[in-house]
N, C-alpha and C positions, 0 to 999 in steps of 0.2 A: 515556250517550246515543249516542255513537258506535257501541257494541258491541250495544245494541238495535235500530240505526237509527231512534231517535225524530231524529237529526241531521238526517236528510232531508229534515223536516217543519217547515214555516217557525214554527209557533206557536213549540215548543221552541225553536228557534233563536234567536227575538227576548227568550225569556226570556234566554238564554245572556249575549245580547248584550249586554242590560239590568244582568244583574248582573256580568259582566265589565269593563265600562266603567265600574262604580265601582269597582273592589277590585283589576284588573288592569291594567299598561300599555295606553295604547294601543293598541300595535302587535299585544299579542295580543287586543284586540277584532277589528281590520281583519283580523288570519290570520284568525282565525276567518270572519268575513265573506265575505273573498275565495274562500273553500272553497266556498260558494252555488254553486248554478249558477244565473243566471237570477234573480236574488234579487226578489220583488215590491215594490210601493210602499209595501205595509205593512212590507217589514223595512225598508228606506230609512229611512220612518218614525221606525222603533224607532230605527236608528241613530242617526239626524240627533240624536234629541229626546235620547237614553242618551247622547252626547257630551257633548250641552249641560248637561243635568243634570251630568258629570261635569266641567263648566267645560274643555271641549275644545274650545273654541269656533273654535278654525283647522280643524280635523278634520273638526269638521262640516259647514264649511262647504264645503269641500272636497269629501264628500260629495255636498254638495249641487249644486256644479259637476258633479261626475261624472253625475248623474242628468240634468242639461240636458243634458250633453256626449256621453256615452259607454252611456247605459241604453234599454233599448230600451220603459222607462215614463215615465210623466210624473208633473209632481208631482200632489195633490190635496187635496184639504180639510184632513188630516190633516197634512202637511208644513210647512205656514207658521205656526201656531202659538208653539210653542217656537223658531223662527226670531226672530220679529217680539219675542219675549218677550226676548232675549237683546240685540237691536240696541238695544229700548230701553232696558236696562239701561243698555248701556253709550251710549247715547243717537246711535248713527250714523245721524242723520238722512238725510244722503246717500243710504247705504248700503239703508237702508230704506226711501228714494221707490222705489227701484228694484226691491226686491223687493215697493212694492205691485202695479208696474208688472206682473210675472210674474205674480201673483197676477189680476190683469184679462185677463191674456194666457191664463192654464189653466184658470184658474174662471170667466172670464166674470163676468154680476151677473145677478139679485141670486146671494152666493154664502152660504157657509151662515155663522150666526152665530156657530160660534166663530173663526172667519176676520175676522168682524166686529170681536171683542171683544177680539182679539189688536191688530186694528190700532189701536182705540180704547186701551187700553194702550198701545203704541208711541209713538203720534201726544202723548198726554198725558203721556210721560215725557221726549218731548225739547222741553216746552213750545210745541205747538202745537194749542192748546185749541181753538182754532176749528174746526183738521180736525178732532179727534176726538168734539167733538160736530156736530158734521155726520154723521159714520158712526154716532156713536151715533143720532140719529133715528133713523138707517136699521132699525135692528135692534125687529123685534115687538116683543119678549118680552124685554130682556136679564135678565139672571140676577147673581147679588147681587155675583160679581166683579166686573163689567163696570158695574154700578150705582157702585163702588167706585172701577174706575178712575176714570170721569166725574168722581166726588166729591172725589176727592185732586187731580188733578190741577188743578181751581178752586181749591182749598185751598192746593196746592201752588204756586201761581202767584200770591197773596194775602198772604199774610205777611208782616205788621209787622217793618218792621226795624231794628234798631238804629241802623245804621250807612248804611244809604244815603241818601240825602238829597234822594231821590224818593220821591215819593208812591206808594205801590201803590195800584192802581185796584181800588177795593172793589167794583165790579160782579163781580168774581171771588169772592168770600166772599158778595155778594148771591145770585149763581146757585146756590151750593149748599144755603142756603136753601130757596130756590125749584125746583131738582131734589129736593131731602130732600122735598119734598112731594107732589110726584111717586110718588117711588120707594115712600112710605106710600100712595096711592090706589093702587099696583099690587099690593100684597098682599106683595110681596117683604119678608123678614123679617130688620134690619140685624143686622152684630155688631161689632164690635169696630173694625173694620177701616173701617168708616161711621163711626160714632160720633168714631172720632180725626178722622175728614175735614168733620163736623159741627162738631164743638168749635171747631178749627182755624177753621173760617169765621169761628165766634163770637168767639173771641179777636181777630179780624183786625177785627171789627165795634164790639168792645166791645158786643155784646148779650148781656147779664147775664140776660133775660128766657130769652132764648133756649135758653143755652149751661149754665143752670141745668135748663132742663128736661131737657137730653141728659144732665145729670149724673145726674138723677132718676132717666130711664128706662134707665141704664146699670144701675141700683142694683134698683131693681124687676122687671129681668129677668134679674136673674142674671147679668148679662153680666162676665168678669173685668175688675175698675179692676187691671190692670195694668199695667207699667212706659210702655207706650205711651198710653194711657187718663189716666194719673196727670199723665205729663210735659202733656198737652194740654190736661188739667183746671189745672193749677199756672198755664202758661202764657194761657188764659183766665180767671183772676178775679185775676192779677194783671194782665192787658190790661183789665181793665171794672174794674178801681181797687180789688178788694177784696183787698188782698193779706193781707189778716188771713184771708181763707177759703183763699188760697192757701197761706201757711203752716201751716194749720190740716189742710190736705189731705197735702202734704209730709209732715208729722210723723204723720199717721195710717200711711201707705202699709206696708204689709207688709214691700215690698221695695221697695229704693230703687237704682238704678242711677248712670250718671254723666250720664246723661241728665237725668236728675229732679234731679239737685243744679246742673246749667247752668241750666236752667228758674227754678230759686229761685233762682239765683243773679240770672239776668238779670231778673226778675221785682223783686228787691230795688234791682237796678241803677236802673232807671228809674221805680222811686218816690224815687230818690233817699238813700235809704238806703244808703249805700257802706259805713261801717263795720259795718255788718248783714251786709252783705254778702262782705266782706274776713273775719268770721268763721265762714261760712258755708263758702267756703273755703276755709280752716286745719280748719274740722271734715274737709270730704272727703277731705285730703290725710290728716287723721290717721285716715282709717277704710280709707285704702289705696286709695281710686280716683285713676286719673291721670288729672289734665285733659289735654285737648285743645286744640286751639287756639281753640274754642267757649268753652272756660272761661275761657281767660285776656283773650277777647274783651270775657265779661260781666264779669270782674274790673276791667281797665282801663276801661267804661263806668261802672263803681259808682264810682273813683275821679275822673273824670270830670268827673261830674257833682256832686261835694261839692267838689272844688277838692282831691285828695289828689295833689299833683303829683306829689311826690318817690315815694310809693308806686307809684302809677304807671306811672311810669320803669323802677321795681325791678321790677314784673311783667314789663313788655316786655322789658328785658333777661334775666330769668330764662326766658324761652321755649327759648332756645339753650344759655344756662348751665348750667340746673336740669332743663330739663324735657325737652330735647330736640329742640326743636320749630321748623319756621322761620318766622320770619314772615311773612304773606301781607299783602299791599297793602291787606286790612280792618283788619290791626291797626297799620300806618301811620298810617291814615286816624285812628284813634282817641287814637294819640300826639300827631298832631297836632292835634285839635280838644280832647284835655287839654291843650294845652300852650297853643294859643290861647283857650279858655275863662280861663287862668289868665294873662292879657297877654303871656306869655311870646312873643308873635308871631313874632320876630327865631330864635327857636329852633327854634319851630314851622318858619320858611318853610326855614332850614336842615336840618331832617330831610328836610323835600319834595325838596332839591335836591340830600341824599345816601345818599339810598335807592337799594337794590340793584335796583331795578326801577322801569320809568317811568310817574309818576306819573297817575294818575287823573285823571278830570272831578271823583268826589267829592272829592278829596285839595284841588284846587285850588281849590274852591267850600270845603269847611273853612277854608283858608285866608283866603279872600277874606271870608268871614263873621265871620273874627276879626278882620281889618283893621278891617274895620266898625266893629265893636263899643268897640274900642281905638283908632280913627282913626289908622290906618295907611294913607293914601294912596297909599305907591310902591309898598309889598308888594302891596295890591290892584286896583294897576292893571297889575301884575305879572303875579297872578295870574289877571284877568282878560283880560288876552291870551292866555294860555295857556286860558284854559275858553273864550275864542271860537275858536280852533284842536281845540279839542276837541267841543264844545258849542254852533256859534255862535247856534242859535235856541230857546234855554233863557233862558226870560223870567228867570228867579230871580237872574241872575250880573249881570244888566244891575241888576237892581233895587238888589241889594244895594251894585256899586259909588255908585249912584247915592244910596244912604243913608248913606255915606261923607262925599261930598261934603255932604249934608244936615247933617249931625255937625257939622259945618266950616263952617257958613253958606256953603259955595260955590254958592249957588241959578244962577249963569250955568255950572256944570257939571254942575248936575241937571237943567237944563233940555237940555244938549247933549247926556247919554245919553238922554232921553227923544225926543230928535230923532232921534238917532239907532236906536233901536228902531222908531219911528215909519216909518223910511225903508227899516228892514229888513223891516217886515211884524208884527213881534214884537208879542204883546201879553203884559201881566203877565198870570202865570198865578192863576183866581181862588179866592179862600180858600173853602173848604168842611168845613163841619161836619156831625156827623152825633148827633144827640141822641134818645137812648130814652126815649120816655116811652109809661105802658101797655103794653109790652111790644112796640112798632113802632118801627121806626124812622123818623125827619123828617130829613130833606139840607135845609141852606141852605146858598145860594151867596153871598156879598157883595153886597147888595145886595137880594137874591131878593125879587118878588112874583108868584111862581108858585104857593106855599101857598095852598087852601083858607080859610086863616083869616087872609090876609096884614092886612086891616084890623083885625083883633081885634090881630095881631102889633104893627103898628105903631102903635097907639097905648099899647099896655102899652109899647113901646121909647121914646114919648115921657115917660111916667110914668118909667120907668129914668132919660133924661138930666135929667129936671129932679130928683132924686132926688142922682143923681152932683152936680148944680150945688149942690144945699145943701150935699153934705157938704166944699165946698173943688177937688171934684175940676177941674185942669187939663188939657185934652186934651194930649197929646203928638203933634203934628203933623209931624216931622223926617221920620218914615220913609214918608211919603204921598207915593208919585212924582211922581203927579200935578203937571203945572203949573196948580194952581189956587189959589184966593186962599184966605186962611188960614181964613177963615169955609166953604167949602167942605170942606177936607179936615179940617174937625172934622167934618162932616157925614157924609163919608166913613168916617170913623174910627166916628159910631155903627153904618153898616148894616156891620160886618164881621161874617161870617157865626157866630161864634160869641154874639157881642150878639144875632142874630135866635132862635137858638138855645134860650139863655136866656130871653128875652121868651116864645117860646112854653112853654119847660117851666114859669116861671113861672106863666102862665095855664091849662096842664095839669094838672101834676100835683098830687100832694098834697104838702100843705106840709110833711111829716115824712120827707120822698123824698128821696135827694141829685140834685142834675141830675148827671148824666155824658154829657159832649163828646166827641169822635172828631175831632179837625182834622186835616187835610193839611198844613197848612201849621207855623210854628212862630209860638206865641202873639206878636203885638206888644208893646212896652212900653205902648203906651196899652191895650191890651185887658187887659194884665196887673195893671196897678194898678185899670182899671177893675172887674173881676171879685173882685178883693178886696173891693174897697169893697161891690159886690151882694151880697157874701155874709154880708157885715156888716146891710147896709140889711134883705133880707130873711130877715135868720136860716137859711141855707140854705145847705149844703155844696155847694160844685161841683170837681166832678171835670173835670178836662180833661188831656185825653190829642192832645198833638200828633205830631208826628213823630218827637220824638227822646226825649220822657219825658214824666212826670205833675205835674201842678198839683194839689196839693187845696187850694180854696180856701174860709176856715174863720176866720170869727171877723177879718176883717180883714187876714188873714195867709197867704202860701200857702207850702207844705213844701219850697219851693225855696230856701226864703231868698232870693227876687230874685237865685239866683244861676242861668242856663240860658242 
């Protein structure tokens, strides 16, 4: 190119550039560069974007300084793209206001949509969903990326979790939904890349109706169920209770990655299934995949939640030992709430207070929910000081100490934390279920008569408590904050929002259907024996899915063995 003088000639050049920047140093990109005279926006361009591709990301930026600083061009359309794509990678929000800033400053508005669509990407990758669909309105026409971004990053912002001990606000898994339907009236034609951001919703939703039809239409169109598609499919029908279709999908899959075996794993984890799951894997370790700290995450939740203490332990410690691995403040969280599930309290509050890093709001609320449970008063008024220094207008730590005291008959200390919330403003935060029937979903709240059908509701909920009354059942009253009289917070106790839940899928659906629940919150012991008994009374599977794992409730009995 030299000896022809195609050098001259900026196309040639920017190819140069292009493949220089991936296969040669640096530095003999910039010689080359530097040799330009006058070089245009478009090599700039080349440049910026061939660096970043090449993960030069100081270089380019650099670059990019130079063209404000030293070039006698400006940036344009073409320039911010691959910029915005790299900041939200690595998620430098800062860094990124500022060049939308440039961006208003040379482009002006409206400016063109792939400017749009980069920021919408940026803005949804450093979880700031409200900008980015705000910019998304803005944009006519978006195009099936940008459809993509929108959809992931709702999805990406919704997600059931094992271990946090907040509610994710499912209006984010509703919205995409509700854009999926959208993005189908526009003619835009999903792939893969939708479809995981679809699933994802569904799983977060437990919508079986739903999350089955994306399965469908993955399969009808050709579309590859691969390792991304597979793990999303695994992890949604083990979130909507059918972990028989999840493991049935699992063992189909082609190819299976380490992704796909965390999936079933933590999928096994939270139906309760630990030893299922503890084999599950010994299988991937003997097919040669390394877990990650994901794996040993859902490993220590499967043992967890069966009471597998000692095993447990063995996992946590093998992170360093065996696997390499350190552990992060989630799998603290998880040692200690195995080790408080299992009375161990006194052990539990000892890891909290000799952990290599300082502890959490979840760590401390783990805590303090074992105190609870095991009526540990000093641990959790302990731990309770510590989560109002961290936490202090989080109704949940008040409640909980306050059901301590309940435990204890200390009714003149339940009344003093509810004085005291009272004085701070604080209200308990309220229980919320979410139940599929026909293919839609129904929200109640505690108490809710906001439903359409709330009089149909509450009298089938009157039929339920006199039902509960034959069969022996006693309300469990202790954990009802409330300062009210005992004849009240039985009352209480029916409208909790999975009881309204129920009463309507009974009245719904058809009686060969299982009900399946979605709660925020974690099932009470009155709702928990109550829900056995309904399932007994009316011949009728219920599925409930709280926050931290699954109930099936079957014949009198639920798969937890009363132990969660």
């Amino acid at each position: 190119m030299i000896t022809t003088g195609l050098i001259l000639h900026t196309y040639p050049v920017s190819r140069i550039l292009y493949v220089s920047s991936a296969l040669a140093p640096v530095t003999y990109t910039l010689t080359i560069f530097n040799l330009v005279l006058n070089p245009s926006i478009f090599l700039y361009n080349t440049l910026v974007s061939s660096l970043i591709r090449a993960d030069h990301v100081q270089a380019a930026l650099s670059i990019y300084s130079h063209i404000l600083t030293h070039s006698s061009v400006e940036p344009n359309n073409y320039t911010y793209p691959s910029l915005f794509k790299i900041f939200g990678t690595h998620q430098w929000l800062k860094e990124g206001k500022s060049l939308h800033v440039h961006v208003l400053k040379f482009l002006g508005t409206p400016f063109d949509k792939f400017v749009q669509a980069s920021l919408v990407n940026f803005y949804s990758r450093c979880g700031k969903v409200g900008i980015a669909r705000y910019i998304f309105d803005e944009i006519r026409e978006p195009d099936l990326a940008t459809w993509n971004s929108m959809l992931s990053a709702y999805a990406r912002n919704a997600t059931f979790s094992l271990v946090d001990d907040t509610h994710e606000n499912t209006s984010f898994s509703l919205e995409v939904l509700s854009l999926f339907s959208f993005m189908q009236k526009s003619l835009v034609e999903p792939n893969e890349v939708t479809l995981v951001a679809l699933i994802t919703a569904c799983a977060d939703l437990g919508s079986l109706c739903q999350g089955t039809w994306a399965h469908v239409y993955t399969v009808r169109n050709n579309l590859s169920v691969n390792c991304f598609i597979g793990t999303a499919l695994i992890t949604f029908y083990a979130n909507s209770g059918r972990l028989d279709l999840s493991s049935q999908l699992f063992n189909q899959l082609a190819h299976r990655d380490a992704f796909c075996f965390n999936a079933m794993i933590r999928g096994l984890a939270i139906h309760g299934c630990g030893n299922e799951a503890l084999g599950l894997f010994r299988k991937m370790i003997r097919m040669g995949f390394s877990p990650d700290d994901t794996t040993i995450l859902s490993v220590m939740n499967a043992c967890s939640h069966v009471g597998l203490v000692d095993e447990g332990r063995k996992y946590f410690e093998s992170m360093k030992s065996v696997y390499r691995l350190e552990p992060k403040i989630e799998h603290y969280c998880c040692l200690v709430d195995l080790l408080g599930r299992a009375g161990l309290v006194e052990d539990a509050e000892e890891v909290v207070l000799s952990m290599p890093m300082k502890p959490n709001a979840i760590l401390w609320r783990s805590l303090l929910g074992a105190a609870r449970v095991h009526g540990y008063v000093d641990i959790g008024e302990i731990a309770l000081r510590q989560l109002l220094e961290l936490k202090p207008k989080t109704s949940g730590n008040y409640v909980l100490l306050s059901n301590i005291y309940a435990f204890l008959n200390r009714w003149e200390d339940v009344k003093r934390v509810r004085t005291l919330m009272k004085r701070l403003g604080i209200d308990k935060t309220p229980g919320s279920s979410i139940v599929e029937v026909n293919g839609s979903m129904h929200e109640f709240l505690s108490g809710d008569r906001s439903h359409p059908k709330v009089k149909d509701i509450y009298i089938k909920l009157e039929e339920m408590n006199k039902k509960l009354q034959e069969f022996g059942h006693l309300p469990s009253t202790r954990d009802v904050l409330f300062d009210i009289e005992d004849e009240e917070r039985e009352e209480a106790l029916s409208y909790h929002s999975e009881r309204l839940a129920i009463s309507f899928a009974l009245l719904e659906s058809d009686a060969c259907v299982s009900i399946r629940i979605v709660k925020n919150l974690r099932v009470c012991v009155d709702c928990h024996s109550c829900t056995k008994l309904l399932a007994k009374i009316y011949g009728r599977e219920i599925i409930v899915r709280d926050r931290t794992r699954f109930h099936h409730f079957k014949n009198g009995t639920c798969s937890c063995l009363d132990y969660w």
